[in-house]
C-alpha positions as CSV (number, residue, x, y, z in Angstrom):
1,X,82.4,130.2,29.4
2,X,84.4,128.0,32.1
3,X,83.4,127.6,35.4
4,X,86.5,128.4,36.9
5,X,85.2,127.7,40.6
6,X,84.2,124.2,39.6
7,X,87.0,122.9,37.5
8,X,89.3,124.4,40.2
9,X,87.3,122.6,43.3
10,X,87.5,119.1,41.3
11,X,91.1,119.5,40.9
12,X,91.9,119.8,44.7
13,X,89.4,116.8,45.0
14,X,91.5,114.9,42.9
15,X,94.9,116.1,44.5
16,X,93.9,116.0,48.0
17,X,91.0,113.0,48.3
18,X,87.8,114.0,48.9
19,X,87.6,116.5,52.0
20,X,84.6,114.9,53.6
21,X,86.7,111.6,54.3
22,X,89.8,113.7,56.1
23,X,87.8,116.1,58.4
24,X,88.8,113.5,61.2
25,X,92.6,113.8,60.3
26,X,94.2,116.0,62.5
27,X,95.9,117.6,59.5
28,X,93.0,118.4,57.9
29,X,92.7,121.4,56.2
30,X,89.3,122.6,54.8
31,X,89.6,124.8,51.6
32,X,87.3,126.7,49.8
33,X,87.5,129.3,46.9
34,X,85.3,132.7,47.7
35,X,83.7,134.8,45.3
36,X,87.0,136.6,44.5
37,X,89.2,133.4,43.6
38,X,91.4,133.4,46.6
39,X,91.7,130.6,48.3
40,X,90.4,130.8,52.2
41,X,92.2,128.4,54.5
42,X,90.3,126.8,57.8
43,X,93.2,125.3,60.1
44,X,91.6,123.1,62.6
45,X,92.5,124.3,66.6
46,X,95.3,122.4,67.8
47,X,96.5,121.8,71.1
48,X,99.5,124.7,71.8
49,X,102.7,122.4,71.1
50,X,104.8,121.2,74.0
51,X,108.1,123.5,74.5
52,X,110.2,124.3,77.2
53,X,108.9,127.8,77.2
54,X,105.5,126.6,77.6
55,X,105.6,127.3,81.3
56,X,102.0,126.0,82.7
57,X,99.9,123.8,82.9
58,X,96.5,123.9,81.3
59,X,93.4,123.5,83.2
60,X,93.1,119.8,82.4
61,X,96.3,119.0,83.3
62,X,96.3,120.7,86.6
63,X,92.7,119.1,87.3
64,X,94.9,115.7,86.1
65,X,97.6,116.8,88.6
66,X,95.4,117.4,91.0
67,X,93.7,113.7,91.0
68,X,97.2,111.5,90.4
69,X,98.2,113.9,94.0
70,X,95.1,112.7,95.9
71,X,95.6,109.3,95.1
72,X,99.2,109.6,95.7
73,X,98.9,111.0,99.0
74,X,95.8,108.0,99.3
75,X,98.8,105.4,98.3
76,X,101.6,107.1,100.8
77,X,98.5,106.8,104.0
78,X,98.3,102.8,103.0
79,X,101.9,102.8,103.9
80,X,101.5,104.4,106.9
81,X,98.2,104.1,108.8
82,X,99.5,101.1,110.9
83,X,102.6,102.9,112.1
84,X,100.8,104.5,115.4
85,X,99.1,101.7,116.6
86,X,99.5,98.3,115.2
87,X,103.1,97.3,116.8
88,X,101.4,98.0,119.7
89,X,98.0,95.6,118.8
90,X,100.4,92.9,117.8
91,X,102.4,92.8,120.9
92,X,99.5,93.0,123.3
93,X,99.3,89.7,121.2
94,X,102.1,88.3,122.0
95,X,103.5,89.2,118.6
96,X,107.3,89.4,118.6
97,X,108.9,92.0,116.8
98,X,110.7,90.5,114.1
99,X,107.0,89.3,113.1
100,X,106.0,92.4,113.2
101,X,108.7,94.1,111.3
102,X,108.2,91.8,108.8
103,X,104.9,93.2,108.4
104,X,105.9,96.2,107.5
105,X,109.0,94.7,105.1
106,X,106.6,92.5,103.3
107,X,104.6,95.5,101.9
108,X,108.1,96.6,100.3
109,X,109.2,93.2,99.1
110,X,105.9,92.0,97.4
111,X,105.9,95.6,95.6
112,X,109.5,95.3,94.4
113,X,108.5,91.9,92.6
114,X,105.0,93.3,91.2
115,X,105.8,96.3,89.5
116,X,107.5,94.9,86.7
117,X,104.3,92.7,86.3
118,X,102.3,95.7,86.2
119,X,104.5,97.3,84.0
120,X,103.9,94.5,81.6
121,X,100.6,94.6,81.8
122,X,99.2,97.9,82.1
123,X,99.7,98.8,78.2
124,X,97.7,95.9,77.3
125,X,94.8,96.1,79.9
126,X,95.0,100.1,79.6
127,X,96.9,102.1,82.0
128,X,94.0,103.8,83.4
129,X,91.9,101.4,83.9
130,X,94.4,99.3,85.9
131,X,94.9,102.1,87.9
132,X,91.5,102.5,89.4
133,X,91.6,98.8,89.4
134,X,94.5,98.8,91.7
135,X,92.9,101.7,93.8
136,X,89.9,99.6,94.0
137,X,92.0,96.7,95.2
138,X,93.8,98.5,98.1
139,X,90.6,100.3,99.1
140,X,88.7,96.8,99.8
141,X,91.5,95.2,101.4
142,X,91.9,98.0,103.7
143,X,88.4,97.9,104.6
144,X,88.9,94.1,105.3
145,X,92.0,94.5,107.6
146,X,89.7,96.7,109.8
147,X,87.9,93.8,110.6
148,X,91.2,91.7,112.1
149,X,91.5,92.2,115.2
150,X,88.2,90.5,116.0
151,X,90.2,87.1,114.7
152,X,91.0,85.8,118.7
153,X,93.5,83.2,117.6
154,X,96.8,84.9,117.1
155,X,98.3,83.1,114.7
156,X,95.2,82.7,112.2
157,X,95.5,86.7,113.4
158,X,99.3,86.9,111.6
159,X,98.9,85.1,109.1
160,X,95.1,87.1,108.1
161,X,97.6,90.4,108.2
162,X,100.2,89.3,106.2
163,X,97.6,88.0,103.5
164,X,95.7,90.7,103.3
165,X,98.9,93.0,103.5
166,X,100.2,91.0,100.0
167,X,96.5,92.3,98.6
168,X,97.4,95.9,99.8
169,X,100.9,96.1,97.9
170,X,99.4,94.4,95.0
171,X,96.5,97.4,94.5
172,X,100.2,100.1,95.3
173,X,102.2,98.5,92.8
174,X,99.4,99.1,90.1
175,X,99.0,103.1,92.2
176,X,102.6,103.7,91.9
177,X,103.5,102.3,88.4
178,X,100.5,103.6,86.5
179,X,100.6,107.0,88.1
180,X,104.1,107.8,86.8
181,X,103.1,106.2,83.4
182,X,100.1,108.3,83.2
183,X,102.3,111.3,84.5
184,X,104.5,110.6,81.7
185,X,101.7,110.8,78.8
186,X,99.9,113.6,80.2
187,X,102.6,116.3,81.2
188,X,105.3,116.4,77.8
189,X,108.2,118.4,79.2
190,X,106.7,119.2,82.6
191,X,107.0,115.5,83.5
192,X,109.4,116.5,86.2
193,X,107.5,118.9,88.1
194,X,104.7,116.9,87.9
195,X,106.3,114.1,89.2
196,X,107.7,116.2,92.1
197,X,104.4,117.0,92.6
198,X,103.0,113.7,93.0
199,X,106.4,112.8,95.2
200,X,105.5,115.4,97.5
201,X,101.7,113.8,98.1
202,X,103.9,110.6,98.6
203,X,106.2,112.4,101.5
204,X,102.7,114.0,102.7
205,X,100.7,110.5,102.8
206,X,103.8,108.6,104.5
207,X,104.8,111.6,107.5
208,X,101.8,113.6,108.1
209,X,98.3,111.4,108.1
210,X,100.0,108.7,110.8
211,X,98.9,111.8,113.4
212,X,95.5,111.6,112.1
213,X,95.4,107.8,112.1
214,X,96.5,107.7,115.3
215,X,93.7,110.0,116.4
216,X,91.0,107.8,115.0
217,X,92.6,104.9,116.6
218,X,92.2,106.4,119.6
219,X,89.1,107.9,119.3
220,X,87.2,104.7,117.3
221,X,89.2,101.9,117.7
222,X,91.1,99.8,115.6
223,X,88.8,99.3,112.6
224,X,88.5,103.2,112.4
225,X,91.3,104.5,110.5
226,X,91.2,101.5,108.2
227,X,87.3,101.9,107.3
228,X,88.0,106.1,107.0
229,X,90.7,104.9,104.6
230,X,89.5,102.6,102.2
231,X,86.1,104.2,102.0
232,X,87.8,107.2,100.6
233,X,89.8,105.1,98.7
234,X,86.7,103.6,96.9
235,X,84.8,106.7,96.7
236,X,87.6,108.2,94.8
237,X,88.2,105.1,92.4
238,X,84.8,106.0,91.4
239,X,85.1,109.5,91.1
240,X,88.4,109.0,88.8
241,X,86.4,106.8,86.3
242,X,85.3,110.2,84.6
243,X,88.4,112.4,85.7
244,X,91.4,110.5,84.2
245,X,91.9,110.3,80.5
246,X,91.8,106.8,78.9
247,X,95.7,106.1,78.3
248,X,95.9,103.4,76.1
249,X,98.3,101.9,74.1
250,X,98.1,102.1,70.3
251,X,99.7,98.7,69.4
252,X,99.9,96.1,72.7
253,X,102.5,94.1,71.2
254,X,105.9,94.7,73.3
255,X,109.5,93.9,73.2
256,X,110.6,91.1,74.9
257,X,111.3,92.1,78.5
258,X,114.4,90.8,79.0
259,X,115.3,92.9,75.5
260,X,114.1,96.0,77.0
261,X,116.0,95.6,79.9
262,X,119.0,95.0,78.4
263,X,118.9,98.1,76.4
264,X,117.4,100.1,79.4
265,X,120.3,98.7,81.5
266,X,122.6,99.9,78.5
267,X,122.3,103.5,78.9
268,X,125.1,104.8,81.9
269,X,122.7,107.3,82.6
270,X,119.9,104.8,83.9
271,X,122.5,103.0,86.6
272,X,123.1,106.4,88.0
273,X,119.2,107.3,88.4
274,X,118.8,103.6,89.8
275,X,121.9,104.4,92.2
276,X,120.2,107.4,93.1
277,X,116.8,106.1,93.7
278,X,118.1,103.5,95.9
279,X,119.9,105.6,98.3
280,X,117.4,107.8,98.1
281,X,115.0,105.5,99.7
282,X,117.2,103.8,102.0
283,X,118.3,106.3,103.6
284,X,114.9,108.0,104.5
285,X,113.8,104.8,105.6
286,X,116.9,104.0,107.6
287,X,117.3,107.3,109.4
288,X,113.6,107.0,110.1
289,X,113.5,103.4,111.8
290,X,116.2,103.7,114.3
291,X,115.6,108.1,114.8
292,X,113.5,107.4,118.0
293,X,115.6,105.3,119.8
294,X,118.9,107.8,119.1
295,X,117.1,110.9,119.8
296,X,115.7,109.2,123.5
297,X,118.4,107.7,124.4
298,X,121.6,110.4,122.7
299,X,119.7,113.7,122.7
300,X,117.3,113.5,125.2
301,X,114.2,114.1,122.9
302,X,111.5,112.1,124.3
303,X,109.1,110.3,121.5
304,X,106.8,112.4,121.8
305,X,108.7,115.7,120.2
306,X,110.3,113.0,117.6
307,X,107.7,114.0,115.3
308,X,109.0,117.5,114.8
309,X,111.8,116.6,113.7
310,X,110.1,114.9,110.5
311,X,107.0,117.6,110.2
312,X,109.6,120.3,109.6
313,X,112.3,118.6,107.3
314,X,109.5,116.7,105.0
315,X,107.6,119.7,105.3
316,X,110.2,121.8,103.5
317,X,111.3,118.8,101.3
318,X,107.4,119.0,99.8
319,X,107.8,122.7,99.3
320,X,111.4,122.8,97.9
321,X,110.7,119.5,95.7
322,X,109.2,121.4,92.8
323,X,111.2,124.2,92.9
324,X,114.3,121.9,91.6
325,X,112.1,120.2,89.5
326,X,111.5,123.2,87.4
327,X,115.4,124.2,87.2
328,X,115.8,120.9,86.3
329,X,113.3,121.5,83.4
330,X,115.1,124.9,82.6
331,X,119.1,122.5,82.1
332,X,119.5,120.4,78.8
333,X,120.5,118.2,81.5
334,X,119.2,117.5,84.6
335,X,122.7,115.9,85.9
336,X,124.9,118.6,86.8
337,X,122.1,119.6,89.5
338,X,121.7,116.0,90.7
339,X,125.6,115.7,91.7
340,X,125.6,118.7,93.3
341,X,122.8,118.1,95.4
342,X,123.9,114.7,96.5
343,X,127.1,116.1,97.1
344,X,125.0,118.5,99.4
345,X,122.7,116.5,100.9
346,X,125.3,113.8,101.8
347,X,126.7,116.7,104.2
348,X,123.3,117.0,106.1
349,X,123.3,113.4,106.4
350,X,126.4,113.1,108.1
351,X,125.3,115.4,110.4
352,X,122.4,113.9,111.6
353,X,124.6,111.9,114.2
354,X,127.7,114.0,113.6
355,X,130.6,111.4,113.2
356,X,132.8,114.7,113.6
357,X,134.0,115.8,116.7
358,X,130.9,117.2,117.4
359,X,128.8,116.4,120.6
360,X,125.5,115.4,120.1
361,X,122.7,117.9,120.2
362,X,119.1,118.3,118.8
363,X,120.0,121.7,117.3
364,X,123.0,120.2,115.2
365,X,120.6,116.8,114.3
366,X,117.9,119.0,113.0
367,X,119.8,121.4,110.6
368,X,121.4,118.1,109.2
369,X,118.3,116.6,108.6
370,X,116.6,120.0,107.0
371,X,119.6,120.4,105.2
372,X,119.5,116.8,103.8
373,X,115.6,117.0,102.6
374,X,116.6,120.7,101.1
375,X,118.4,119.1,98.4
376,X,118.2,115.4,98.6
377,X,114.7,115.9,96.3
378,X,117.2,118.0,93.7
379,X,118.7,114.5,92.5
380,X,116.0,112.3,93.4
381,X,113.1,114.0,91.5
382,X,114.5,114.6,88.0
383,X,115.2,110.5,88.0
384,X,112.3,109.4,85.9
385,X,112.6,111.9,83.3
386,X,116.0,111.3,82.5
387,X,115.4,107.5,82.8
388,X,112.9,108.1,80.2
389,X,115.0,110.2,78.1
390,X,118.6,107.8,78.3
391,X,116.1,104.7,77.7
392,X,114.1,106.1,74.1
393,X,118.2,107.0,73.0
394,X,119.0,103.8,74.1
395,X,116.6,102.3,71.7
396,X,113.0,101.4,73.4
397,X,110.4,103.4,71.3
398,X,109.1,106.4,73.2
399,X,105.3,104.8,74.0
400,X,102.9,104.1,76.4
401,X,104.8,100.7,76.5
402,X,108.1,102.5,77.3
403,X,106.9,104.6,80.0
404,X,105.5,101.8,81.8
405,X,109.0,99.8,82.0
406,X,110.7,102.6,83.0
407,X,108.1,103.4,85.6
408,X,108.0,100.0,86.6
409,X,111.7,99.8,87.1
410,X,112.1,103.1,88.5
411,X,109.1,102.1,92.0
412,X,111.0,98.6,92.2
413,X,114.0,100.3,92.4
414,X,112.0,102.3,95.4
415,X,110.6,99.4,96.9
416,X,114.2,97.7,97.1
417,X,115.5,100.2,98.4
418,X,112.7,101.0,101.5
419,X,113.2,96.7,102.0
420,X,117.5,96.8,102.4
421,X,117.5,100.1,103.7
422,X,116.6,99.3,107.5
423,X,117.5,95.6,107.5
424,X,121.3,96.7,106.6
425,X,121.4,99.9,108.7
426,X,119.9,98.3,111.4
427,X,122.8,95.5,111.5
428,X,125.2,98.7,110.9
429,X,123.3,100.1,113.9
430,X,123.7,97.0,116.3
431,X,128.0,96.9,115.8
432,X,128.8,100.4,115.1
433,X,126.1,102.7,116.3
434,X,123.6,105.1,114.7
435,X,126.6,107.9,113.9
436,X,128.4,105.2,112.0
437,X,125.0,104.2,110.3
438,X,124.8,107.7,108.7
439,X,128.1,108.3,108.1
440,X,127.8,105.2,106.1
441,X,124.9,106.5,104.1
442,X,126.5,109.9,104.1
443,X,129.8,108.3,102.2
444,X,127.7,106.3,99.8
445,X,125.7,109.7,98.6
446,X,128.6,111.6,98.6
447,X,130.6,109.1,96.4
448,X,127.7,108.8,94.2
449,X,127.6,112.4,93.4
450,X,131.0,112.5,93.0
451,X,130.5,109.7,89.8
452,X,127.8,111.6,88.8
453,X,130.1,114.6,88.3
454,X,132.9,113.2,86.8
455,X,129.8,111.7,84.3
456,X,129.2,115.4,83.9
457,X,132.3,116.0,83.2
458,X,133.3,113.0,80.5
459,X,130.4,113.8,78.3
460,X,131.0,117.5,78.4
């Protein structure tokens, strides 16, 4: 008599290879033959597949989320914890206050030139680990900038601030451009609302915690906000060593970079997020720099009530941000929303400083400014996705690699943007005025949504 079972067991063997060696295959499937001759399948679990019904997040990707926030909000406080006191600490010094400003400027400038550095390099030393590298980094040197002001000589004083400053933006860069690279490789399809997420721990870091630096400034001294800060800065580098998933790249060899740019810079769709990206953060640094001195001296708001002003409009931009991030998600495109939005947001811009014949009043500057951070975050926030999506059609393989130069481009972008932004509408401020300033900026959205439409339009 044959033995069915057998002879039918050894001829899978022979089709499939030996099941033994393929149980760490993902496609692996186990079967065996029961005592009835049918053939019983085991299907190993699988992670649910990413679709754009898939609506939430799972536990490990929130807990993910949750981590790339803190930091975020971490990387947004670095930015901002001299703002309170330090232009103050420097001209006690005799500091003048193009020196200072340059302090501030720098930051931007040396993280404009690092992030495509990073970008390079963080497939090859692992994305992960160059982000709690970079962490690390900024938490140590903040820790060492405490300890300035005890330098009496002012100009070994500068010149300490500005060094360790370079360190600072060097550990951001690496913050910035692995967190969106990470962001990318973690989150499939809900790349978007996680990066509006992580955007609004950005808005949170740079205009909320300068009220509770401040307070330890004024409570401790100068070291104190800068110790409070790096400490937790290095505690939670240490804490992330276990909480964020090793993203590595499979193969380290990349294309050339000036290749990869070329083919990024190929794609229409990429100038327009670049345009956007750079108006974006021109004009919230531009309105922000030269706000005090219009609202004293035009609307009669003295400094200290200027901070309302930004508590309730970046407020509501945090809260609104993912909301347009998940329409955005719900579009086959994400552009239709993004020209409409500028279009809208270019309106509350304009009314800021109302170049209409308007007069002047706090009432009329606020709605322009909750207006603008309603929907300004509708065509900033969806930029890195598409920038992702326009460069794989473009050509660059959809990789760890990939995700890195686009993230790399996208926070230089940024950067450039946060540099120009003051320096030109500060020289627009000194011959035409602050209404002129934002009417300028106001135009430039406007028209760029307007492009973005007609875009819309064309492909359609």
């Amino acid at each position: 008599m044959v033995n069915t079972e057998g002879s039918e067991t050894q001829r899978l063997i022979q089709k499939n290879g030996d099941p033994a060696s393929k149980h760490d295959s993902p496609d692996y499937q186990s079967v065996s033959v029961n005592n009835s001759g049918a053939y019983d399948q085991k299907f190993p679990e699988k992670a649910e597949p990413d679709k754009p019904g898939n609506d939430r997040f799972s536990t490990t990707q929130r807990k993910l989320l949750a981590c790339l926030s803190l930091v975020t909000l971490l990387n947004g406080s670095l930015i901002a914890v001299m703002i309170p006191f330090f232009p103050v600490e420097a001209a006690s010094r005799g500091v003048s206050q193009t020196v200072i400003s340059g302090v501030f400027s720098c930051f931007a400038i040396v993280k404009m030139m690092l992030n495509p550095l990073v970008g390079r390099l963080a497939p090859k030393i692992g994305v992960s680990r160059l982000y709690n590298i970079g962490l690390a980094l900024a938490g140590v040197s903040t820790l060492v900038f405490g300890v300035l002001d005890r330098i009496e000589d002012t100009q070994t004083f500068i010149f300490a601030v500005f060094a360790v400053r370079l360190i600072e933006a060097a550990g951001s860069a690496a913050i910035s451009t692995c967190g969106f690279t990470i962001a990318g490789s973690e989150f499939g399809s809900r790349v978007t609302t996680a990066v509006a997420v992580i955007g609004s721990s950005l808005t949170a870091g740079l205009a909320l915690t300068p009220a509770l630096w401040g307070g330890l400034y004024a409570v401790g001294g100068f070291g104190t906000p800068f110790y409070t800060l790096g400490a937790v800065m290095l505690l939670t580098s240490a804490a992330l060593t276990r909480l964020i998933p090793d993203i590595e790249s499979a193969d380290c060899q990349q294309a050339p970079f000036v290749a990869s740019l070329l083919k990024f810079l190929g794609a229409v769709d990429n100038w327009l997020c670049l345009a956007t990206i750079l108006v974006f953060a021109a004009d919230v640094t531009t309105v922000e720099s030269a706000f005090a001195v219009y609202s004293d001296q035009v609307l009669g708001v003295p400094p200290s009530l200027v901070g309302i002003f930004f508590l309730v409009s970046t407020t509501l931009y945090a809260l609104v941000n993912p909301l347009w991030a998940r329409l955005s998600e719900k579009r086959p495109s994400p552009f239709p929303q993004m020209a409409g939005c500028l279009i809208a947001s270019s309106v509350g811009i304009i009314f800021i400083a109302p170049a209409v014949p308007l007069p002047p009043h706090w009432l009329i500057t606020g709605a322009g400014m909750i207006f603008e951070e309603l929907f300004i975050g509708g065509a900033f926030t969806p930029c890195f996705k598409a920038m992702l999506d326009a460069s794989v059609a473009s050509g660059l393989e959809d990789s760890v690699a990939t995700k890195a130069f686009v993230s790399s481009l996208f926070h230089a972008t940024f950067s450039l943007g946060i540099a120009v932004g003051p320096v030109s509408g500060g020289a627009v401020i000194d011959r035409y005025g602050f209404a002129a300033m934002t009417a300028g900026i106001g135009a430039m959205t406007a028209l760029l949504g307007v492009v973005m439409a007609v875009r819309v339009l064309v492909k359609r």
